[in-house]
C-alpha positions as CSV (number, residue, x, y, z in Angstrom):
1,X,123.0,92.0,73.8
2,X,120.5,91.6,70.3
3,X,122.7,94.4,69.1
4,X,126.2,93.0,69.8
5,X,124.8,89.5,68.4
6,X,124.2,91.6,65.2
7,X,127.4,92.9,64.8
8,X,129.2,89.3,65.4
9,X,127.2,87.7,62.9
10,X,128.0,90.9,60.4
11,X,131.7,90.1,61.4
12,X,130.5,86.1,60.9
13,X,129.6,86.9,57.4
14,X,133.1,87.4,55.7
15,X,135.2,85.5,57.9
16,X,135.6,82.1,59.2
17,X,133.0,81.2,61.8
18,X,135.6,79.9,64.5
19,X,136.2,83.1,66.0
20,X,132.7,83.6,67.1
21,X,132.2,80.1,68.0
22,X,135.0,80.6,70.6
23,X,133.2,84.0,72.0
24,X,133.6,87.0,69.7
25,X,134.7,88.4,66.2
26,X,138.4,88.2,65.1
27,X,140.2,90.9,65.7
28,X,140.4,93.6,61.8
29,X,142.5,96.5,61.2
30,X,142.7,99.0,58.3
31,X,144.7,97.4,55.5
32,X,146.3,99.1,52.1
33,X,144.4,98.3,49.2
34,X,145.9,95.5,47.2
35,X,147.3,95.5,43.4
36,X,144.8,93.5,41.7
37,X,146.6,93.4,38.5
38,X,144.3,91.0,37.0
39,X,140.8,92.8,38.3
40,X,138.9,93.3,35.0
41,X,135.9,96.5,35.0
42,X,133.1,94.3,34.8
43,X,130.8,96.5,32.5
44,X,134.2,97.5,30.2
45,X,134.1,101.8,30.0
46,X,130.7,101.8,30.8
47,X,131.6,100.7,34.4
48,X,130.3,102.8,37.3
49,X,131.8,103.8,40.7
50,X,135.4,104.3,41.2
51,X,138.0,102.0,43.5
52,X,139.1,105.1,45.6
53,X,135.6,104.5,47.5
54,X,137.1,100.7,49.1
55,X,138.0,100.4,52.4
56,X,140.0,98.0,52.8
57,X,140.2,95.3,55.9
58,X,142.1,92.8,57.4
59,X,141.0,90.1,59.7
60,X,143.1,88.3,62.1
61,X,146.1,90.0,60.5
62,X,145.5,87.5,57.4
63,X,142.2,87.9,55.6
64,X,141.5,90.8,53.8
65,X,138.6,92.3,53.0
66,X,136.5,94.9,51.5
67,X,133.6,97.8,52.3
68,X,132.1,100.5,49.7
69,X,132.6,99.0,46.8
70,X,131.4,101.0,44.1
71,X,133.3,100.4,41.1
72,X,132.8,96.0,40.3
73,X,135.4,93.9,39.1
74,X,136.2,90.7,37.7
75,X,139.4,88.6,38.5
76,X,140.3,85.2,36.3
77,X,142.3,82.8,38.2
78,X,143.2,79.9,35.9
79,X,144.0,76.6,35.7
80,X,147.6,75.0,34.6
81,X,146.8,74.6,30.7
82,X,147.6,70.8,31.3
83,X,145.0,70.4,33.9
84,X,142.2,72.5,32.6
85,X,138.8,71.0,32.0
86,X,137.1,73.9,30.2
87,X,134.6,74.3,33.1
88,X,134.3,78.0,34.8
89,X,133.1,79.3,37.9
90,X,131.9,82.6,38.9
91,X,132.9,82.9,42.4
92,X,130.7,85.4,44.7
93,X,132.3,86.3,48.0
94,X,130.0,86.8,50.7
95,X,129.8,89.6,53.2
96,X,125.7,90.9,54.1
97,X,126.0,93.0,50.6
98,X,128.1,95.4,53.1
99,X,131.5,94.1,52.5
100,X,133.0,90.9,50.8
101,X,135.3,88.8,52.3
102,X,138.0,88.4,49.5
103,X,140.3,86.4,50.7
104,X,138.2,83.7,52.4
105,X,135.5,83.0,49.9
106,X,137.1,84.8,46.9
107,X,140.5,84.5,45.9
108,X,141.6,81.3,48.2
109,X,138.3,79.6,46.6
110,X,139.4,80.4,42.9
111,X,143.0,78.8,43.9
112,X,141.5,75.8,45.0
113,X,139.0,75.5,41.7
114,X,141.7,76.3,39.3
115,X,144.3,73.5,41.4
116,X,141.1,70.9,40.5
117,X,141.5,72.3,37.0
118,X,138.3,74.5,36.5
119,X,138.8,78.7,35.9
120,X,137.4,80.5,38.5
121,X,136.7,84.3,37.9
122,X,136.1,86.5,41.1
123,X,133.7,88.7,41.1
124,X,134.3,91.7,43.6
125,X,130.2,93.3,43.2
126,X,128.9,96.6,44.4
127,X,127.9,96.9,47.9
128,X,124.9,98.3,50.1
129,X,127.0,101.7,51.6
130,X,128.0,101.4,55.1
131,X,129.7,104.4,57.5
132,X,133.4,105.1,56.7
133,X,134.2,104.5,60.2
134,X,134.8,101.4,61.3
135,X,133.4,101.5,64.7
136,X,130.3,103.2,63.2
137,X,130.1,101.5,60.4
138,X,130.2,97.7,63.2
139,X,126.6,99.6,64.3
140,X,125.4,100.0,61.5
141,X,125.9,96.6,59.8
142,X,124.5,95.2,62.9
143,X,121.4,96.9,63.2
144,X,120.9,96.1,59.3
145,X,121.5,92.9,59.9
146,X,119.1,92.4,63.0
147,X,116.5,93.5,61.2
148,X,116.5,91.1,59.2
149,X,117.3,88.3,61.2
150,X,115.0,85.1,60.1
151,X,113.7,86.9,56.5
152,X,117.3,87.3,54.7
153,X,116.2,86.4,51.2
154,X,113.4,88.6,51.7
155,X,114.6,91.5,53.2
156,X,116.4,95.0,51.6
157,X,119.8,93.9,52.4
158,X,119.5,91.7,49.2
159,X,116.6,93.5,47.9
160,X,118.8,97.0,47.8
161,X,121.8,95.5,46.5
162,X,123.2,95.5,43.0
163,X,124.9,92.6,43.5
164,X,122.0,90.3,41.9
165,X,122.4,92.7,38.6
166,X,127.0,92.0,38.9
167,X,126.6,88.4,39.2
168,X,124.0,88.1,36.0
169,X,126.4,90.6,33.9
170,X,129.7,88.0,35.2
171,X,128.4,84.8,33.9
172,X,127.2,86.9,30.7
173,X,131.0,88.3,30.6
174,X,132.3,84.9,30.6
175,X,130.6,83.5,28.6
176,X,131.4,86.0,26.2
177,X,135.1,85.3,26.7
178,X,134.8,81.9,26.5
179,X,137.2,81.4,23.8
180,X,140.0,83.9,25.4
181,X,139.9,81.6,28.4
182,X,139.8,78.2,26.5
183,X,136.4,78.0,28.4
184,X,133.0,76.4,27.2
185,X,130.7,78.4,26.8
186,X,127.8,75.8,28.4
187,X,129.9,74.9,31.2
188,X,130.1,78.4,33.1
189,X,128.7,78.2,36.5
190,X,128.6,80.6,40.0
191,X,129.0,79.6,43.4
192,X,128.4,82.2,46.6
193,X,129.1,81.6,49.9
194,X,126.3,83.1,52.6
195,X,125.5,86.7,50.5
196,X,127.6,85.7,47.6
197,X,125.0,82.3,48.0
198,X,122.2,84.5,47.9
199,X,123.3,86.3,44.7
200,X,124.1,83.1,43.5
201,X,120.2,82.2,44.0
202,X,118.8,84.8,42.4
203,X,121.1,84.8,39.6
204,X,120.7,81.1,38.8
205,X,116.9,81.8,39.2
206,X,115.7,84.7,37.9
207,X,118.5,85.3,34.7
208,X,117.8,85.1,31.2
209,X,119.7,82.4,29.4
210,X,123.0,84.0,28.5
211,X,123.0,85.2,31.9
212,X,122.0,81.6,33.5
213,X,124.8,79.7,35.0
214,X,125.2,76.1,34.3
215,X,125.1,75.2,38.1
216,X,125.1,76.9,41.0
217,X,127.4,76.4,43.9
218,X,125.1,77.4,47.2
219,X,127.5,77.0,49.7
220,X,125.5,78.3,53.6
221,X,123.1,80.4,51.9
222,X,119.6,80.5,53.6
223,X,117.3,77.5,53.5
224,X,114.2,78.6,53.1
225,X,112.4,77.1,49.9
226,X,110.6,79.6,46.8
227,X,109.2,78.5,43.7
228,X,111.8,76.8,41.3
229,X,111.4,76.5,37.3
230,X,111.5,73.2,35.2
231,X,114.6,74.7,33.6
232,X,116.6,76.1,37.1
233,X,120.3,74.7,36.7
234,X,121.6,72.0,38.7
235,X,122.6,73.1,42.7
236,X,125.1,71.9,45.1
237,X,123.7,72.8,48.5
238,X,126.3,72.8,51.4
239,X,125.5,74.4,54.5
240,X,126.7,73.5,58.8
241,X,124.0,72.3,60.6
242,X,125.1,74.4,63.5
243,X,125.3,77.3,61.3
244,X,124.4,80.0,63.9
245,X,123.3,82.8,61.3
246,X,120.9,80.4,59.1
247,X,119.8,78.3,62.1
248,X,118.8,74.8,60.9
249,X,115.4,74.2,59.0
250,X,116.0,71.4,57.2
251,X,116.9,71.4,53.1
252,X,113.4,73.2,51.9
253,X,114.8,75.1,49.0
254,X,116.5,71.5,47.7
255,X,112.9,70.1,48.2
256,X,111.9,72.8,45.7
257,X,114.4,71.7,43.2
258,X,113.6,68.2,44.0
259,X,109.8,69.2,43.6
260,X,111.0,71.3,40.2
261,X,112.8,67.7,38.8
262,X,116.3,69.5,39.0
263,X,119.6,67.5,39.7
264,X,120.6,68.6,43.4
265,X,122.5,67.4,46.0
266,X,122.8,68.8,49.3
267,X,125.3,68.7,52.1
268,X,125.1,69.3,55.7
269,X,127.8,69.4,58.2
270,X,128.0,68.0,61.5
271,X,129.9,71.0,62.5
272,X,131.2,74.2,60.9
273,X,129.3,77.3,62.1
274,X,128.4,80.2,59.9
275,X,131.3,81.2,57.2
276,X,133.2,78.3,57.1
277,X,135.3,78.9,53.4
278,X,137.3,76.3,52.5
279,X,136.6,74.1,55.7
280,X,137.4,74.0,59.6
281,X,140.1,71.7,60.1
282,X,139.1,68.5,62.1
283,X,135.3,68.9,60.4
284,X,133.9,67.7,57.5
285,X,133.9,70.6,56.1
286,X,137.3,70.5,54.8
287,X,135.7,68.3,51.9
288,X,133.6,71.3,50.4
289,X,135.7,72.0,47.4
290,X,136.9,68.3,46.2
291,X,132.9,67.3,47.0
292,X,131.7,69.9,44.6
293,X,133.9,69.3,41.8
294,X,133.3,65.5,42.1
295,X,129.6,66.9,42.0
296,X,130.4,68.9,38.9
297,X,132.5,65.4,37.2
298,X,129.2,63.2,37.9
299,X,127.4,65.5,36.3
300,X,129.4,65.9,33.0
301,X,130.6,69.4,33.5
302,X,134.2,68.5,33.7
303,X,134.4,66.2,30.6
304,X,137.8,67.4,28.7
305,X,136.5,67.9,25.1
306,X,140.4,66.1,24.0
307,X,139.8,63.1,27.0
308,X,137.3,61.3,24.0
């Protein structure tokens, strides 16, 4: 039962959380790699890995997804010129650092971010290896993922994982692109969702400055509070409080930033479950996105430089 728990919540990572609310993971078949004309190699020719390692998933015949990721990319979605505020987000997919759930918490976020005006650049990071075979590969995810149960931002899922190292090198790449996007510089922040939260974490904590985003999105990323620096950028923190995977204990890492004088708000549904992307209908959860960019407008990061 412990291991079939594990392998739901592995499922719960990169898709929507209804599903296994109802009784069990939604149902995935292999899927055919898509184009990604617009996927940028994220370290330029000194990118490793190759795409020919993916595997390629789709859940519930609608949300695709992706394993073995080797080779990391970058994808800009932009905002109508008209509507653009100048304001960038790196957005980090989630998935236990085994797979990333592209669809859910990657490309239908940046839609939603560049609709509101802000450039969103997904970033597809390398991923812990898991077994080519599916059904082999379910085991194994669970078992890594029962291991850790209760320790996540501690354990070698996250510690293992190269995904820390992408996200620092995507906010440095936009950055450095600034002006190709009509982006300010000192308005490029991230936002995860469950592992892609976790990277988030550590990259808005532990980066050097052109690596540091502006503000971090931590959208049901674990709870559990660390030490946080005078200097740590402003954090959203959104997160179910039925959230089955990162059972409820409180807000402690906000309490850190509170404790750090850091701007933070937090966020915490009545309902939603574990993986809930852009929001569960009939929840509150369908707010997420238009609560964090009014988050990101009270905090000036929105400001048009021509709307003086």
């Amino acid at each position: 039962m412990k291991t079939r728990k594990a392998v739901l919540l592995a499922v719960t990572l990169a898709v929507a959380a209804p599903a296994f609310a109802q009784g069990g993971p939604p149902p995935s078949e292999p899927a055919t790699a898509p184009a990604e004309p617009g996927a940028i190699a994220l370290y330029g020719d000194k990118t490793p890995g190759s795409a020919a390692s993916e595997q390629w998933i789709k859940f519930a015949g609608r949300d695709l997804a992706v394993r073995n990721v080797t080779r990391p990319t970058i994808t800009p979605v932009l905002p109508d010129p008209a509507k653009a505020t100048g304001a960038a987000v790196v957005v980090a997919p989630g998935g236990a650092f085994m797979l990333l759930a592209m669809d859910h918490e990657g490309w239908n976020v940046a839609r939603a971010l560049a609709d509101r005006g802000i450039a969103a650049f997904v970033l597809k990071y390398r991923l812990n290896p898991t077994p080519k075979d599916e059904a082999e590969a379910g085991k194994f995810m669970g078992a890594a993922l029962q291991s850790e149960l209760g320790h996540p931002m501690t354990g070698d899922l996250l510690g293992k994982s190269s995904a820390p190292a992408d996200g620092k090198a995507a906010v440095a790449w936009v950055r450095a692109h600034a002006a190709q996007y009509g982006i300010d510089p000192a308005r490029v922040g991230m936002m995860g969702f469950s592992a892609g939260a976790m990277t988030t974490r550590r990259v808005g904590l532990d980066a050097d400055t052109p690596s540091r985003p502006a503000f971090l999105g931590y959208i049901y990323g674990p709870q559990d509070a660390e030490p946080v620096s005078a200097d740590a950028p402003p954090m959203f923190d959104a997160i179910a409080l039925d959230d089955s995977l990162f059972p409820s204990k409180g807000f402690p890492i906000a309490q850190a930033w509170l404790a750090a004088k850091r701007p933070v708000e937090i966020h915490g549904y009545q309902r939603g479950d574990h993986g809930f992307g852009l929001g569960i209908p009939g929840t509150t959860t369908t707010l997420l996105i238009d609560q964090f960019t009014a988050w990101l407008s009270m905090q000036g990061f929105l400001a048009r430089k021509d709307s003086k």
